[in-house]
N, C-alpha and C positions, 0 to 999 in steps of 0.2 A: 542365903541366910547366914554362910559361917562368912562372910563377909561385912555386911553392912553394919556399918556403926564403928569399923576398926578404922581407927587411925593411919594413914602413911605417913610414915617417917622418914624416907628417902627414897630415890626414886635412879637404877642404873641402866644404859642399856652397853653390855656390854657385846652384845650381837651390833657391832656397826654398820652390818647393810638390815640388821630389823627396824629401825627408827628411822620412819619416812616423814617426819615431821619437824618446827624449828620452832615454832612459835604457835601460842607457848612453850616453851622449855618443858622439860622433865623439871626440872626446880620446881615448878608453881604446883605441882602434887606435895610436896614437902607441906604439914601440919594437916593437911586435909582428911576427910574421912571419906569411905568410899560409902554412896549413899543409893546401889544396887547394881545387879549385874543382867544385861539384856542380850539380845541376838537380834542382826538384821540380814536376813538370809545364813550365810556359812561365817558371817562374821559376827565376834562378841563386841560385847560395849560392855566396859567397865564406869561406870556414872559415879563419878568425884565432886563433892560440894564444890559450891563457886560456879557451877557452870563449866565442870570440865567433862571428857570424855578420851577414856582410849578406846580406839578402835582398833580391833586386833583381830587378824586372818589366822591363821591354822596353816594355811594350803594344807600339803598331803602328811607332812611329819610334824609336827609343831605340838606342844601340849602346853595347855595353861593349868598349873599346879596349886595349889594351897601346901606349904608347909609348916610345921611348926620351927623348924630349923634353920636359918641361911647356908644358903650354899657356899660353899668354900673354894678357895682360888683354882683348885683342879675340874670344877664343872665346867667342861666346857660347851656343854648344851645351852648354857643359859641365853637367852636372847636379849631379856628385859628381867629385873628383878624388883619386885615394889617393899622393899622392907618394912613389914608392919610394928606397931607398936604391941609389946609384949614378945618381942621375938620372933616374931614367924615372918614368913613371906609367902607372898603372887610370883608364881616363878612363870613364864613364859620361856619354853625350852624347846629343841628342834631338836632331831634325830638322824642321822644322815650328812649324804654332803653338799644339796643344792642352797641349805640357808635361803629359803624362801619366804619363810612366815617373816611377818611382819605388824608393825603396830603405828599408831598416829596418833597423836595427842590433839586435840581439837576443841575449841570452845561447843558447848552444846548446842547449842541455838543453830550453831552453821554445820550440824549432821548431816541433815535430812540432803544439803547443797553436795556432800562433799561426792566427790566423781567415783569413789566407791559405793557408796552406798545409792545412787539420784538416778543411776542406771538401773537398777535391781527392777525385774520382776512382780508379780505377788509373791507374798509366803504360800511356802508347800505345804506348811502347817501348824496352825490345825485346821483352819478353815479353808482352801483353796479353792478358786474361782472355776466356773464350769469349765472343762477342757478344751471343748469340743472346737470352742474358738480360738483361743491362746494359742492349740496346737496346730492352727491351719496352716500348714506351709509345708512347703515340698523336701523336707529333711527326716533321716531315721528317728524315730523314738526315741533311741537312745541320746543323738545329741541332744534334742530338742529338751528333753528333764534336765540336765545335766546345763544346761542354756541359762546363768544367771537371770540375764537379760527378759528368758522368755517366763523362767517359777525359779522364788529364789527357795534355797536352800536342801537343794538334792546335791548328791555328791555319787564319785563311781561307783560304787561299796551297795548304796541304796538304789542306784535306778536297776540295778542286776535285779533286786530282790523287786524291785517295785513291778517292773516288768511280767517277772516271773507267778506272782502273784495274781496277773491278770491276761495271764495266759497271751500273751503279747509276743508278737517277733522282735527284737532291739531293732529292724532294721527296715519293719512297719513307718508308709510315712506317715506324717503327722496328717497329712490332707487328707488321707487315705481311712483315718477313723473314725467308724461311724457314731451314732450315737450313744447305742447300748455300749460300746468299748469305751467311749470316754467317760461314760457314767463309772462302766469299771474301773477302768485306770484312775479315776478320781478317789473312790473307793480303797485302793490299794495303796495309794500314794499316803492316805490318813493313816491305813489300819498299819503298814513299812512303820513310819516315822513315828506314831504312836506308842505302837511297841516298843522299837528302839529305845525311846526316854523309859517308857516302863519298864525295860530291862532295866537301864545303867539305876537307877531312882531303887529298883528292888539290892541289886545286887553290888553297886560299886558303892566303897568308904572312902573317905578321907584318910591320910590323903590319896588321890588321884594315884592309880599305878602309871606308869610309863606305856606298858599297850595296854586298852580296854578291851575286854570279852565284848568283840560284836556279835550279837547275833545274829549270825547271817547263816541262809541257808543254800545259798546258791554261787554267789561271789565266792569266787576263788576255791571254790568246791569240785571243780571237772574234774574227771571218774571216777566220783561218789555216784552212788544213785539220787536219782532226781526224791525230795522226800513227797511226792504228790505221786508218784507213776513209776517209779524205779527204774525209768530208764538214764543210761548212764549222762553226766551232766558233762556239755563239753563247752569248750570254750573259743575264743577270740584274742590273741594276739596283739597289742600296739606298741609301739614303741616303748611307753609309757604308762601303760594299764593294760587291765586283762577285763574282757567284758564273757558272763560267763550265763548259760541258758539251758533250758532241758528242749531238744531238740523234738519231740511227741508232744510239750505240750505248747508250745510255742511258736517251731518253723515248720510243723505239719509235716515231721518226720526227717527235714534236710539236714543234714551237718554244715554247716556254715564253712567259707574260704578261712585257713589260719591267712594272717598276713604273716604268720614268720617264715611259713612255707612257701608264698607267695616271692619273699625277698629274693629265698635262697634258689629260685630259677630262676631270677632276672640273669 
């Protein structure tokens, strides 16, 4: 809403590996108004008269900003900046040092084609498809949510919680669940990503802070008490995430292998 009907007035991206796209140009946003803002799985769409669209990922650090202000030649978060008329700006800004997020500029019509989006999933939410079969295949739970391809729009943060919710192992296979489990897990997968929006919608303003208050109960929470059973929440190890669970209500008492302890006897 604090969007639509604003003019763009120019258009930068000064992240050069964020603009995966050439044609159209950033130029052709220049006089345009942005006429709504959508999601297709973890990815946003910004919807520009004319038939335009950015598509714009997040990956893990990324945040897409509304300001009143333009940023100044010392941010060097910025990735993409759309300078609105009346002064403000759509700031797309990253955190860290991988510079992963990223954006495309794309005629509308050819979204649905484009190789981001034509692979997706269902949506997780709000309606999501019975599990029971999506999920059939010989992989843990956990990758299997987190599987664009298989439900789009779970990320690491929510399958922890979603998981946890439904009293679920991460490492449960998907073949492996029966019906009553995937009616819960379906269950859990709405009531996760529901709340979530109802949290940020109660509690976040304009502009956007740089880290959002997730509400998570379980993620990245090991040796808190589990808030369902109190017993101590522990965790999983990866290279690149941490996958986190209450071991009573979920692996039927077992504390799971760390892989970082795992490394350190090879």
């Amino acid at each position: 809403a604090a969007l639509r009907g604003v003019q763009i007035e120019s258009a930068l991206a000064p992240g050069i590996n964020a603009l995966r796209s050439f044609d159209p140009p950033l130029s052709a946003l220049e006089g345009r108004a942005v006429t709504g803002v959508g999601r297709r799985g973890k990815h946003l769409a910004v919807e520009v008269a004319g038939e335009l669209v950015l598509l714009i990922h997040l990956m893990s650090a990324g945040r897409l900003q509304l300001f009143d202000r333009r940023a100044g030649p010392r941010d060097r978060t910025s990735r993409l900046l759309l300078r609105l008329a009346g002064g403000g700006e759509l700031r797309l800004r990253e955190f860290g040092t991988r510079q992963a997020a990223w954006v495309k500029l794309l005629p509308a019509p050819t979204l649905d084609a484009e190789e981001a989006i034509a692979g997706l999933g269902p949506e997780a939410w709000p309606d999501p498809p019975p599990l029971a079969g999506l999920l059939d295949a010989p992989r843990p739970l956990h990758a299997l949510l987190r599987d664009q391809h298989v439900l789009a729009g779970i990320g690491r943060s929510w399958v922890d919680e979603i998981l946890w919710r439904a009293s679920l192992s991460p490492f449960k296979r998907g073949e492996d669940l029966g019906a009553a489990d995937a009616e819960e897990l379906r269950a859990a997968v709405v009531e996760a990503l529901g709340g979530a929006i109802e949290h940020y919608e109660r509690e976040v303003a304009l502009p956007l802070p740089d880290k959002l208050p997730m509400p998570l109960q379980v993620h990245r929470r090991q040796g808190e008490p589990c808030p369902r059973c109190a017993t101590t929440l522990e965790a999983v190890h990866y290279e690149d995430y941490v996958m986190s669970y209450c071991p009573a209500c979920q692996t039927e008492g077992r504390v799971l292998k760390d892989r970082r302890l795992s490394r350190l006897l090879k």
